[in-house]
C-alpha positions in Angstrom: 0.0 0.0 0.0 1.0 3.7 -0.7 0.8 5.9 2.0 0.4 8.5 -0.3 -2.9 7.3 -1.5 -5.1 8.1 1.8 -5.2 11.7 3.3 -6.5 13.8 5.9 -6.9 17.1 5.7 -7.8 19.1 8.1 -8.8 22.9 9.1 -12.0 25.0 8.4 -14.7 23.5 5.3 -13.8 26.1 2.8 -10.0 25.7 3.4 -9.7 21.9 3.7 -11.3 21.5 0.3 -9.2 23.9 -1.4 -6.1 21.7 -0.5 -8.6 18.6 -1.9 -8.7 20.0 -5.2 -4.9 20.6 -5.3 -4.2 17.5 -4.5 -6.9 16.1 -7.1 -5.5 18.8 -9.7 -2.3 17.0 -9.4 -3.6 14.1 -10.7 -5.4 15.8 -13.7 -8.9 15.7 -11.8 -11.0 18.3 -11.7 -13.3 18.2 -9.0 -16.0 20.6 -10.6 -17.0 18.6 -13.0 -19.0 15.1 -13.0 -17.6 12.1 -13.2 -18.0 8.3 -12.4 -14.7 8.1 -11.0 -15.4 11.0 -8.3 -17.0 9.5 -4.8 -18.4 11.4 -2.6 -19.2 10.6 1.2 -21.2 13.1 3.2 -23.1 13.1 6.7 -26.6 11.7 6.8 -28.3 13.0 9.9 -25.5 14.2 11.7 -22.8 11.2 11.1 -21.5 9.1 8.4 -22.6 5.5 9.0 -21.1 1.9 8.1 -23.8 1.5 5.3 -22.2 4.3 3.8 -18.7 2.9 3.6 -20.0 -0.3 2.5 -21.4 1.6 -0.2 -17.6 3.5 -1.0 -16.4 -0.3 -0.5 -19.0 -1.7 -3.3 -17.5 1.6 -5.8 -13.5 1.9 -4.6 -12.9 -1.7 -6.3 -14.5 -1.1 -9.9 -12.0 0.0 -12.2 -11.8 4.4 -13.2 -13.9 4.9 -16.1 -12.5 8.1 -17.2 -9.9 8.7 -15.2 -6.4 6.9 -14.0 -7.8 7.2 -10.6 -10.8 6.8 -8.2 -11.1 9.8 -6.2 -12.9 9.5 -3.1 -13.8 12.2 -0.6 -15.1 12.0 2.6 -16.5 15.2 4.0 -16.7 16.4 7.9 -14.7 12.4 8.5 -14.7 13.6 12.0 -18.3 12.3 12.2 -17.7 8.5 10.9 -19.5 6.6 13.2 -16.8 4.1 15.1 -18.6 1.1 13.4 -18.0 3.2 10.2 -14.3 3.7 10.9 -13.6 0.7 11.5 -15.0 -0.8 8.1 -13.0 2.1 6.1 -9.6 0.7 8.1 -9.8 -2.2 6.1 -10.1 -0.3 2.9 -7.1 1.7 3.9 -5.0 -1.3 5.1 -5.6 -2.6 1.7 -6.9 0.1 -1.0 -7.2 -1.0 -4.5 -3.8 0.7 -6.3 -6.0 3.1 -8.7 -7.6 4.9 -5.7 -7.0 8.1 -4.0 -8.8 8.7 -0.7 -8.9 12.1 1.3 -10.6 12.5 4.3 -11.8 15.9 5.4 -12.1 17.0 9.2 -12.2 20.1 11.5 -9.9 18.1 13.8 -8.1 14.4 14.1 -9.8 14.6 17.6 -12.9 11.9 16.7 -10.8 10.1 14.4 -9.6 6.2 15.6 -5.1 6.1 16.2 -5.5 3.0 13.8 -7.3 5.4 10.9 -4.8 8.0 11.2 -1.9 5.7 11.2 -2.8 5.1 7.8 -2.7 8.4 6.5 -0.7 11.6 5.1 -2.3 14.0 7.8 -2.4 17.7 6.4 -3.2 20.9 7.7 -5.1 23.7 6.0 -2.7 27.0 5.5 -5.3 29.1 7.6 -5.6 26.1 9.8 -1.7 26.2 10.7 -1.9 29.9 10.8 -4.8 29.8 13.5 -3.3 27.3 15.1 -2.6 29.0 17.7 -5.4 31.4 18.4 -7.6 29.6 20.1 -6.2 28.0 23.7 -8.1 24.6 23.0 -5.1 24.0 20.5 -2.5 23.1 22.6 -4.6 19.9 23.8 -3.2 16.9 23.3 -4.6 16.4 19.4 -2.9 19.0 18.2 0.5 18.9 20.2 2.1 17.3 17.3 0.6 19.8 14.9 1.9 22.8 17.4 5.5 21.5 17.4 5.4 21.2 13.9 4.2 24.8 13.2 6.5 26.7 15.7 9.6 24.6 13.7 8.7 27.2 10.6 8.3 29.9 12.6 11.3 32.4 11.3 11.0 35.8 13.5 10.0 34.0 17.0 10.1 37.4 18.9 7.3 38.6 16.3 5.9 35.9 16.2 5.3 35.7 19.8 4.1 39.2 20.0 1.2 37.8 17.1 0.2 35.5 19.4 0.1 38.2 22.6 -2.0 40.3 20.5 -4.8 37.5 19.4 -5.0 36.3 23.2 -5.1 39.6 24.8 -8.0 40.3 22.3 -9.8 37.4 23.5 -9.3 38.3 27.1 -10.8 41.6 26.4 -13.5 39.6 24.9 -13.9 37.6 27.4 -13.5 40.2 30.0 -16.8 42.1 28.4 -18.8 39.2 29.2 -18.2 38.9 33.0 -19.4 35.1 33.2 -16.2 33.7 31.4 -14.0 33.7 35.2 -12.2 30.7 34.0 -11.5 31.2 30.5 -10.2 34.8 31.8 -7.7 33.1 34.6 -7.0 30.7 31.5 -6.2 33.5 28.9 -3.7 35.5 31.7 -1.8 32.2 32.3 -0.7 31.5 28.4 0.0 35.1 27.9 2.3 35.4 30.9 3.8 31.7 29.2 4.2 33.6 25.8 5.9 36.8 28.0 8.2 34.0 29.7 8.9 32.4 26.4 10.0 36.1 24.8 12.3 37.2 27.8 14.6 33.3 27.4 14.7 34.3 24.0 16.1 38.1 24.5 18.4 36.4 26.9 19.5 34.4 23.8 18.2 30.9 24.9 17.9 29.0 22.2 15.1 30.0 20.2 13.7 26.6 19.2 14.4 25.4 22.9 12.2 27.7 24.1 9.3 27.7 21.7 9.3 23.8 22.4 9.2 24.9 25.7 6.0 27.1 25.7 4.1 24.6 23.9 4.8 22.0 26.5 4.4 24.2 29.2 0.7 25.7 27.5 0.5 21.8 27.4 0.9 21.2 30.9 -2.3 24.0 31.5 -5.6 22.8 32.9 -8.2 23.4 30.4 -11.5 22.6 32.1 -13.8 24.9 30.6 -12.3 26.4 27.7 -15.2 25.2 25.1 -17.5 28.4 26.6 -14.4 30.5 25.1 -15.9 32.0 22.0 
């Protein structure tokens, strides 16, 4: 099996299926026009369920009618069912060599270990550039994503004062709402971690050392309530 024959992609609707039809365009599809060899997998009342992959299963092994490739998509993959996921792992252990299947999701976060251990995982642009912007990113899913995005960041002390700037905004917005106590405490504690971070870098600590640092340490941060933040 090629690795390079299931993806995720993940980040915000619009974004995610922009990098899709790169990656399709790449292969001389054009996703805007209909075709046999184009699959689509969308959520029926709310979730994506195992008939539904039995149904990709039933298309995935017929040979491309038009094109060198199957290309299958599966929108919002976040919401496979785990019955669902479970059937698609045994397409992606095995997939037939003339298809191509990319899996889009807000987040890896409802997604099986097994499923993305058999896949390229991607990230949007705007998805790596908001990475950051919302405190609910340094959870555990997205650790590895974090570590990977502050590897290309090229100006750290600007970069760090980006990131003071988007959370002091949301503390202000927070602040306006008076009912937010926790996600306010939460929002001081990784600014002062970003302030901490920019002082051992004007001290000339390693620069890398000490991004890998924050992100462990905004790891390390008790994040009880942070889905009221807004």
């Amino acid at each position: 099996m090629s690795l390079f024959q299931s993806h995720l992609i993940i980040g915000e609707t619009n974004q995610r299926r922009i990098q899709t039809e790169i990656l399709a365009k790449n292969l001389g599809i054009n996703l805007k026009k209909v075709s046999p060899d184009i699959f689509i997998i969308a959520p029926q009342d709310q979730s994506i369920s195992i008939s539904q992959v039995r149904d990709l299963k039933a298309h995935i092994f017929e040979k491309p009618v038009k094109s060198k490739y199957k290309f299958i998509i599966i929108e919002s993959a976040q919401k496979l069912t785990v019955e669902a996921q479970n059937a698609l792992l045994k397409i992606l252990e095995e997939p037939p060599d003339c298809a191509i299947i990319v899996m889009e999701a807000e987040s890896r976060q409802d997604l099986l270990p097994t499923i993305l251990s058999r896949v390229v995982i991607k990230y949007s642009q705007q998805s790596k550039a908001h990475l950051f912007s919302n405190p609910i990113s340094y959870e555990k899913e997205n650790l590895l994503a974090a570590l990977e995005v502050i590897a290309q960041v090229k100006d750290p002390k600007n970069w760090i004062d980006e990131q003071i700037q988007l959370f002091y905004k949301k503390l202000l917005e927070n602040l306006k709402e008076k009912s937010y106590t926790s996600a306010v405490w939460h929002l001081t504690q990784i600014i002062n971690q970003f302030l901490k971070t920019k002082v051992m870098i004007e001290a000339n600590v390693d620069s890398k050392f000490a991004l890998a640092d924050l992100i462990f340490s905004l790891k390390s941060l008790d994040y009880p309530k942070l889905n009221q933040l807004h």
